[in-house]
Structures are given as C-alpha cells and as structure tokens.
PyMOL CGO cylinders between C-alpha atoms (Angstrom):
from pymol import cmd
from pymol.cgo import CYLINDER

trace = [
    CYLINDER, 0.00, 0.00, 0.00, 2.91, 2.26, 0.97, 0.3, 1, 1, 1, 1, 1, 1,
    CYLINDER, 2.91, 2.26, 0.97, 4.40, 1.40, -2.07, 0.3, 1, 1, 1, 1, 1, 1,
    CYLINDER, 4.40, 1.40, -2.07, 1.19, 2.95, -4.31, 0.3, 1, 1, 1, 1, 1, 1,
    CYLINDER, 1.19, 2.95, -4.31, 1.05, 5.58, -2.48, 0.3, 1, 1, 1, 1, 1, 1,
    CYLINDER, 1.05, 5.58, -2.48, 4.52, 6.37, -3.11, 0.3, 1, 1, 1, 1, 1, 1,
    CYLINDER, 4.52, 6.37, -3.11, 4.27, 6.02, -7.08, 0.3, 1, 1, 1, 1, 1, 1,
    CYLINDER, 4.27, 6.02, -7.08, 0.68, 7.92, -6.60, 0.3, 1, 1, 1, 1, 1, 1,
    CYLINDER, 0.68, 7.92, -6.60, 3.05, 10.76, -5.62, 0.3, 1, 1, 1, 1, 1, 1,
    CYLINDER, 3.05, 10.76, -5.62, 5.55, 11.34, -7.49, 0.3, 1, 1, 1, 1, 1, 1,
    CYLINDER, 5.55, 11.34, -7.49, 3.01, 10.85, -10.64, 0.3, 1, 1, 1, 1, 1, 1,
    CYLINDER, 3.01, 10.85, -10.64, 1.23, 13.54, -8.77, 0.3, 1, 1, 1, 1, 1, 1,
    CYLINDER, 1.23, 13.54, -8.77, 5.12, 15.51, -8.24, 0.3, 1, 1, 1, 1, 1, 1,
    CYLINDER, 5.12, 15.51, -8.24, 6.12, 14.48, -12.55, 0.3, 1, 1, 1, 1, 1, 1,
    CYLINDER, 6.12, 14.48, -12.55, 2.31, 15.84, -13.45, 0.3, 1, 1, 1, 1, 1, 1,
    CYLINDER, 2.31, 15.84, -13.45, 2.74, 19.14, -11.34, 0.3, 1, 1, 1, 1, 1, 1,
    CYLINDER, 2.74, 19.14, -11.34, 6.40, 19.72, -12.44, 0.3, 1, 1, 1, 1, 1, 1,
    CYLINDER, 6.40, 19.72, -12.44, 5.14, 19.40, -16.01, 0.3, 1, 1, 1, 1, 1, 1,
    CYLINDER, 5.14, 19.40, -16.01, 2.62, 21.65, -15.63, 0.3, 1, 1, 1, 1, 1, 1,
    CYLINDER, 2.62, 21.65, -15.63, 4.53, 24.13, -13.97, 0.3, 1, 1, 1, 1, 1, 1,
    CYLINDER, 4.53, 24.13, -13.97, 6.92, 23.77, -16.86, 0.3, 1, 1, 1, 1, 1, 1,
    CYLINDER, 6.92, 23.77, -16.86, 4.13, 24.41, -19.50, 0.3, 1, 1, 1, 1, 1, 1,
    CYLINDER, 4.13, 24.41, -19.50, 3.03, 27.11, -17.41, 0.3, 1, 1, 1, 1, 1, 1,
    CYLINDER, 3.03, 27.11, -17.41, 6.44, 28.89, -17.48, 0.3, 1, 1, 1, 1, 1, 1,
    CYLINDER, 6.44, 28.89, -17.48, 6.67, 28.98, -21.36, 0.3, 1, 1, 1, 1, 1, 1,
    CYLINDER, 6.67, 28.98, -21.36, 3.29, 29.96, -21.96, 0.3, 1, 1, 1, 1, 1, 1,
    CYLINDER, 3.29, 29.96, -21.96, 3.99, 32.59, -19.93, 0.3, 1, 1, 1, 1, 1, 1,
    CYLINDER, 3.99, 32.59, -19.93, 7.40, 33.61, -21.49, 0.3, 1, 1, 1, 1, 1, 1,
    CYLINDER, 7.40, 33.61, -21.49, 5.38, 33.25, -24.72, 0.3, 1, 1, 1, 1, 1, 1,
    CYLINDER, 5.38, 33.25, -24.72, 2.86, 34.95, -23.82, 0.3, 1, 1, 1, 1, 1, 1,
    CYLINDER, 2.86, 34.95, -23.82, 5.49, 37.77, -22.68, 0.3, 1, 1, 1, 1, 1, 1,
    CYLINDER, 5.49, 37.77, -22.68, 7.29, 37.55, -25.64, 0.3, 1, 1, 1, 1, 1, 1,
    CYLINDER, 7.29, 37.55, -25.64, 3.88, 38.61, -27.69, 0.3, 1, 1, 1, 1, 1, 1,
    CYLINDER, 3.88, 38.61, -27.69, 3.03, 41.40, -25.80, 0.3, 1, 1, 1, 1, 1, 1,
    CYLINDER, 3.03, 41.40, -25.80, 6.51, 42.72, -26.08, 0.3, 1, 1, 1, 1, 1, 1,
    CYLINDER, 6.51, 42.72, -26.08, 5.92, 42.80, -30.10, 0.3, 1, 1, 1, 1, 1, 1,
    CYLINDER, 5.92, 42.80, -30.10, 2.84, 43.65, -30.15, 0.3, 1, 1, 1, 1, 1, 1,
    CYLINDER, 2.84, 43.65, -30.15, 4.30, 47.03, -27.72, 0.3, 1, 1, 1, 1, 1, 1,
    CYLINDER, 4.30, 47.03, -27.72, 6.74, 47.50, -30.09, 0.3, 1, 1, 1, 1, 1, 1,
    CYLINDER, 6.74, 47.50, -30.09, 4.55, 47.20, -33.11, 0.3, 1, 1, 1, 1, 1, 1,
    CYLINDER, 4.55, 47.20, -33.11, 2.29, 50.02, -31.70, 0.3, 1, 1, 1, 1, 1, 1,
    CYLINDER, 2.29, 50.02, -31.70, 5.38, 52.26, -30.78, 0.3, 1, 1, 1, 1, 1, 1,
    CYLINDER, 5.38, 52.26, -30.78, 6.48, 52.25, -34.29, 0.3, 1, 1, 1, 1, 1, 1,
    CYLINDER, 6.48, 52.25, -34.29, 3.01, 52.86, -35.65, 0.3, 1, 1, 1, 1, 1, 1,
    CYLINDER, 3.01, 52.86, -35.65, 1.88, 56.09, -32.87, 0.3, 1, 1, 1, 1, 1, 1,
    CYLINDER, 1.88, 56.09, -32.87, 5.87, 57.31, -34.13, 0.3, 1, 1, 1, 1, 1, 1,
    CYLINDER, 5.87, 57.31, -34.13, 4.92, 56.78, -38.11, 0.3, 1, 1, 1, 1, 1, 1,
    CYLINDER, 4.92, 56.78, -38.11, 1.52, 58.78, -37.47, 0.3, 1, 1, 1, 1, 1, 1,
    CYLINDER, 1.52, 58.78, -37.47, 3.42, 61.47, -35.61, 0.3, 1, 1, 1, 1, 1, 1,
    CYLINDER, 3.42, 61.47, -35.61, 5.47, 61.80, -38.47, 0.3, 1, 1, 1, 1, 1, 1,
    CYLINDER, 5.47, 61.80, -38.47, 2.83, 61.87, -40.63, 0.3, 1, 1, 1, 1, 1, 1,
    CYLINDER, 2.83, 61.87, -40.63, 1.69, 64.55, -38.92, 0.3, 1, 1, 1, 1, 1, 1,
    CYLINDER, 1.69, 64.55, -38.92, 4.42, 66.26, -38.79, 0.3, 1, 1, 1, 1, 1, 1,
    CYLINDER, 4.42, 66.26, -38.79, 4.46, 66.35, -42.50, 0.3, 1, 1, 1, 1, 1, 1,
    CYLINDER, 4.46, 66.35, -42.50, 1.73, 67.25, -43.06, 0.3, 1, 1, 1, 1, 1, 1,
    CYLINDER, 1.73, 67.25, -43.06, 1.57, 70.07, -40.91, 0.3, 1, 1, 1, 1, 1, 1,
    CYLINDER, 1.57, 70.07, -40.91, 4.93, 71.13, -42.66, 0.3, 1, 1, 1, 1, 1, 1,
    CYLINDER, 4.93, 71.13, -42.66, 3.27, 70.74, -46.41, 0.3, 1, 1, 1, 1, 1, 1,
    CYLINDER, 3.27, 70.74, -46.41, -0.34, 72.78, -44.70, 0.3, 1, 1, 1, 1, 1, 1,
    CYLINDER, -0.34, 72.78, -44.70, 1.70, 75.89, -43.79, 0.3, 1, 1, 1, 1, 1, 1,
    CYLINDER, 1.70, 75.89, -43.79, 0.22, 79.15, -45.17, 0.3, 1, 1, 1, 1, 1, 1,
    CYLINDER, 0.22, 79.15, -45.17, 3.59, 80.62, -45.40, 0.3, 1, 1, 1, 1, 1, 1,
    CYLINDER, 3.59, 80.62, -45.40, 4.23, 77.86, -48.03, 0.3, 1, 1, 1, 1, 1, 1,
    CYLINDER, 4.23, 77.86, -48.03, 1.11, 77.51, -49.69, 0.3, 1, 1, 1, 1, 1, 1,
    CYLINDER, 1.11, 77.51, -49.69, 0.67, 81.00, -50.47, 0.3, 1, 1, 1, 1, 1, 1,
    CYLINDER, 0.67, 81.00, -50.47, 3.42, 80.54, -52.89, 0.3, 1, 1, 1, 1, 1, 1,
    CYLINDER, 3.42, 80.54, -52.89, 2.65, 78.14, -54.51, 0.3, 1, 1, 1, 1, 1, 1,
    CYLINDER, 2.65, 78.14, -54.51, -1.21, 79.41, -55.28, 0.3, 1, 1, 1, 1, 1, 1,
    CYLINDER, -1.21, 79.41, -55.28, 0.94, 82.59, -56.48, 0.3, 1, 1, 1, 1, 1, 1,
    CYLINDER, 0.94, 82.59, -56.48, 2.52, 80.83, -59.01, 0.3, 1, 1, 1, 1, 1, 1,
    CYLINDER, 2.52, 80.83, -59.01, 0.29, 78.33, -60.00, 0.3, 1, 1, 1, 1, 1, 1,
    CYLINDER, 0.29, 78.33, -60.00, -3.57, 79.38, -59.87, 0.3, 1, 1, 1, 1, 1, 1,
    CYLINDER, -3.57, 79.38, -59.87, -2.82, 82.66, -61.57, 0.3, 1, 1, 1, 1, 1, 1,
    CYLINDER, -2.82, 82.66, -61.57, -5.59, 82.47, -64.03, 0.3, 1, 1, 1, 1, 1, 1,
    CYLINDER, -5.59, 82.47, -64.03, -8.17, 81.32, -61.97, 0.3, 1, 1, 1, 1, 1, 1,
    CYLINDER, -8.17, 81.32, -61.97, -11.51, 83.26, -61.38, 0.3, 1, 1, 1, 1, 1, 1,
    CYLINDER, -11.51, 83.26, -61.38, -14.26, 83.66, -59.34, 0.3, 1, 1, 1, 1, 1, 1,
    CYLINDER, -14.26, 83.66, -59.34, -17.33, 81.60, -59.83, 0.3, 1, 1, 1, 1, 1, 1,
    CYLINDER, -17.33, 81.60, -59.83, -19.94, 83.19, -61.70, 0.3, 1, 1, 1, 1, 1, 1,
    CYLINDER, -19.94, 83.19, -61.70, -23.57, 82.76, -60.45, 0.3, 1, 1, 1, 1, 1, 1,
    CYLINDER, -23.57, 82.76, -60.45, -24.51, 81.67, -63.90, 0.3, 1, 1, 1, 1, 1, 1,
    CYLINDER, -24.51, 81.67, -63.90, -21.79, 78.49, -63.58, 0.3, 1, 1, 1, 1, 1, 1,
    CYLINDER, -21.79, 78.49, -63.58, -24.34, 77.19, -60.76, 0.3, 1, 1, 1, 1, 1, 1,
    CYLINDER, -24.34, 77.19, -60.76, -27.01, 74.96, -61.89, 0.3, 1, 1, 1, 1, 1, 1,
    CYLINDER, -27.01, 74.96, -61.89, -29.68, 72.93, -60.09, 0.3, 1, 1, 1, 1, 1, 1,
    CYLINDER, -29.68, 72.93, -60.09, -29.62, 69.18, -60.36, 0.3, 1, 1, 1, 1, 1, 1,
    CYLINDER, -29.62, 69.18, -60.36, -32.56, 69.06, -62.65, 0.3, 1, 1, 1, 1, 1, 1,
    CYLINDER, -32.56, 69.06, -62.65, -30.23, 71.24, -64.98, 0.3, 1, 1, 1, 1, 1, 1,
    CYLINDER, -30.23, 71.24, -64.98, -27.46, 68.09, -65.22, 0.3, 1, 1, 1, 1, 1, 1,
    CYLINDER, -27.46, 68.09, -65.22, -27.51, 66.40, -68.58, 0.3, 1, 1, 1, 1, 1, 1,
    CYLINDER, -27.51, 66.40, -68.58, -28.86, 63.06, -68.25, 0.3, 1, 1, 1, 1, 1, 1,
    CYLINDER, -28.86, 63.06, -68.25, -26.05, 60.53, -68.61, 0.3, 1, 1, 1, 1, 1, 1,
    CYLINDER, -26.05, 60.53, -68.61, -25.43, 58.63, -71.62, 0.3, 1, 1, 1, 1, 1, 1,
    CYLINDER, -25.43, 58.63, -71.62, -26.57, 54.88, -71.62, 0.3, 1, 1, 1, 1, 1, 1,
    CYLINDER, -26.57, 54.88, -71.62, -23.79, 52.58, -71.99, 0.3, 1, 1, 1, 1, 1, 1,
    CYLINDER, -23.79, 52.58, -71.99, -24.68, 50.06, -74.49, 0.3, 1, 1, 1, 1, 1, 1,
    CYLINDER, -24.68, 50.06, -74.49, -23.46, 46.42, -74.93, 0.3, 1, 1, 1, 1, 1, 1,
    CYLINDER, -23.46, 46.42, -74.93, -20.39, 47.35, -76.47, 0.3, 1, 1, 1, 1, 1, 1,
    CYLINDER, -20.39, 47.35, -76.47, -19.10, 43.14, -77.11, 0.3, 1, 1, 1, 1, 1, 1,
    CYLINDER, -19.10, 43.14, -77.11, -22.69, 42.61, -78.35, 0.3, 1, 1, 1, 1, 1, 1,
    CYLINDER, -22.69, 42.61, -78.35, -22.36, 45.22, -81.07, 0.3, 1, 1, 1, 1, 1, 1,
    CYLINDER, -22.36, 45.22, -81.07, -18.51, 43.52, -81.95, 0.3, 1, 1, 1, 1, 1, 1,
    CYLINDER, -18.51, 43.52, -81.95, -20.64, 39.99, -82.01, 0.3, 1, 1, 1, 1, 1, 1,
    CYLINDER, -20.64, 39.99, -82.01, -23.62, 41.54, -84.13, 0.3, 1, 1, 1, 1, 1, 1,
    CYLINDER, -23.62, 41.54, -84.13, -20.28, 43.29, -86.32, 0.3, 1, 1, 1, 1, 1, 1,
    CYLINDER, -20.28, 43.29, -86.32, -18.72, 39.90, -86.75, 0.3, 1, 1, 1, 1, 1, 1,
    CYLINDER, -18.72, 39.90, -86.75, -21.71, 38.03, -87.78, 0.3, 1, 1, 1, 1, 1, 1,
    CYLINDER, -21.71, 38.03, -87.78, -21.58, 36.33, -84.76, 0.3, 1, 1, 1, 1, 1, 1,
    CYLINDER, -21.58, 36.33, -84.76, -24.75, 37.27, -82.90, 0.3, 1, 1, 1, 1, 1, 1,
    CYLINDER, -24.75, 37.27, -82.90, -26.61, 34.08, -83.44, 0.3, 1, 1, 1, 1, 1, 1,
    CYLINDER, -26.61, 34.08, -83.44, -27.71, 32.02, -80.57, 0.3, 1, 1, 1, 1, 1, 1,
    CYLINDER, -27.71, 32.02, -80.57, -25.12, 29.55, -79.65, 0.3, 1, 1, 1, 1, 1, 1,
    CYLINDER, -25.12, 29.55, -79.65, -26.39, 25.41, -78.35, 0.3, 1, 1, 1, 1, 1, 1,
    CYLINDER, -26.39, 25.41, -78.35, -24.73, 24.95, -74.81, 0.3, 1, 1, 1, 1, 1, 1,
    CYLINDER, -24.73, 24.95, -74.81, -23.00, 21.83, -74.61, 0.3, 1, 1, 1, 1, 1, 1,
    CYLINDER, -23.00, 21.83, -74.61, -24.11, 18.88, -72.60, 0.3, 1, 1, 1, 1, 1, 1,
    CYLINDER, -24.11, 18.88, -72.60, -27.68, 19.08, -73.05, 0.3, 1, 1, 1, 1, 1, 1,
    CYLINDER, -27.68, 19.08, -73.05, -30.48, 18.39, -75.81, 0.3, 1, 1, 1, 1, 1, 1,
    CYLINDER, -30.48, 18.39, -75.81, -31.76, 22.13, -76.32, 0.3, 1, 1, 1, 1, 1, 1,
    CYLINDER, -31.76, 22.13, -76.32, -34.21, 23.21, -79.31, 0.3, 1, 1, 1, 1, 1, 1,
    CYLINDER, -34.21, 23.21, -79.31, -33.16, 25.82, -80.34, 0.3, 1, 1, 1, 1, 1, 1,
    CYLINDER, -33.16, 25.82, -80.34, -35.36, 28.07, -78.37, 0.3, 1, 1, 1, 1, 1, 1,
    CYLINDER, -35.36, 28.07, -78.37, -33.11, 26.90, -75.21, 0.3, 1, 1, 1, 1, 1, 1,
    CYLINDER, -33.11, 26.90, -75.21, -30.22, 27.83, -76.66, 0.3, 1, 1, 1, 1, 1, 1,
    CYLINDER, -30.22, 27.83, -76.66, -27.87, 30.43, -74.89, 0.3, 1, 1, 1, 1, 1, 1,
    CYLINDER, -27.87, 30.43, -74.89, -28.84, 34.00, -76.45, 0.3, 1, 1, 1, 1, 1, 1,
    CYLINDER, -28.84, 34.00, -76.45, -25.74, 35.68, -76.99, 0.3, 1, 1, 1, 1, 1, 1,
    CYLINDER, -25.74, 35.68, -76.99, -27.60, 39.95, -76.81, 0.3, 1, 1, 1, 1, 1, 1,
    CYLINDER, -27.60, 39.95, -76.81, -29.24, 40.86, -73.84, 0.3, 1, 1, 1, 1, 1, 1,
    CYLINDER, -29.24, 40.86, -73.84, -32.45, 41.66, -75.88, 0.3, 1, 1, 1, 1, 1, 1,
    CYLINDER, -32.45, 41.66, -75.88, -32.32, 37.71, -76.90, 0.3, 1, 1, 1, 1, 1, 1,
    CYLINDER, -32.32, 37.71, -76.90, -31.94, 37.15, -72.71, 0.3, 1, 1, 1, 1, 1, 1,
    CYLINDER, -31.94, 37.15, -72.71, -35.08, 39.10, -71.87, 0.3, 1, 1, 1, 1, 1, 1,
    CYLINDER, -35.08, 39.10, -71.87, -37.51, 36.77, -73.85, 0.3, 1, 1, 1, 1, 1, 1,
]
cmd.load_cgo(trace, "trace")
C-alpha cells in the first residue's frame, strides 16, 4: 500500500512539475507577444506622428501661399450663372453592350447550343441581352 502511495506521488510531483513547466513557457510566450505587439504600436503612434508632422509642414500658409501665387494665376471667381440645379445636369449617356455590337459586327450574334444538353433551339444560350429578356 505504501508502495502505491509512493508512485501515486511522485506521478502527482512528474504531473505538477510538467505543468509548472508548461506554465512557465506559456507565460514567457505569452510575454514575448506582448513585447511585439508594444513595439509594433510604438512604431506605428511614431509613423503617425510623423505623418503629422508632414503634413503640418506641407499645410503651412507661409508655403502655400506661394505656390497658389505661381500656379492658380488664371483662376476666377465663380460666376452665379456656372451654378445649376440638379434638374439642370444632362442626363447621362446609356452605356450600351459594347461586345454585343462587336458579335452583331462579326456576324456572330446568333444564338449559340450549350454543350451537354439536348436544347431546341429556343433553349439555346442568347448571346444579346435583348435575346436574354424573352
């Protein structure tokens, strides 16, 4: 009896020192991660500081002004008859089946059979849209 008991404890002494073992490492892992993932969101905070910095260096009036000097020289004000209402607007252009006018070009607008299957020709694949909508 003295004898299980003995093996009964140091199975219970092996199965605590492994899992004090996997313990550790998950724990250095886990250590490791957070470590990266600190350093990851350093260098992001610093490359949005600099992009900040930029940008408030390329914003600066005393820069800008300059350049809309040299470059927007022969720009006006807007006249009130440049503003329209959106009833005004054109109304876009349709775009049409631009491959089905190629086909209908090439002769080749005819329905096609679809493999595989016994079709009439009534079932057969239309090759316009206007042949799809039947």
């Amino acid at each position: 009896m003295i004898r299980f008991l003995n093996i009964v404890a140091a199975a219970a002494l092996i199965g605590s020192a492994v899992y004090a073992y996997s313990i550790k490492y998950q724990t250095i892992y886990r250590t490791d991660q957070i470590a990266k993932l600190t350093r990851q969101i350093q260098q992001e905070r610093d490359g949005l500081n600099m992009q900040r910095a930029e940008w408030a260096h390329l914003t600066r009036p005393d820069r800008i002004a300059p350049l809309a000097d040299k470059y927007l020289t022969d720009l006006e004000m807007t006249r009130p008859n440049q503003m329209v209402t959106f009833a005004q607007l054109p109304e876009r252009a349709m775009r049409g089946d631009e491959i089905g006018k190629k086909l209908e070009a090439l002769g080749l607008a005819e329905p096609t059979n679809t493999p595989g299957g016994s079709r009439s020709p009534a079932q057969a694949t239309p090759t316009t849209p206007a042949a799809r909508k039947r």
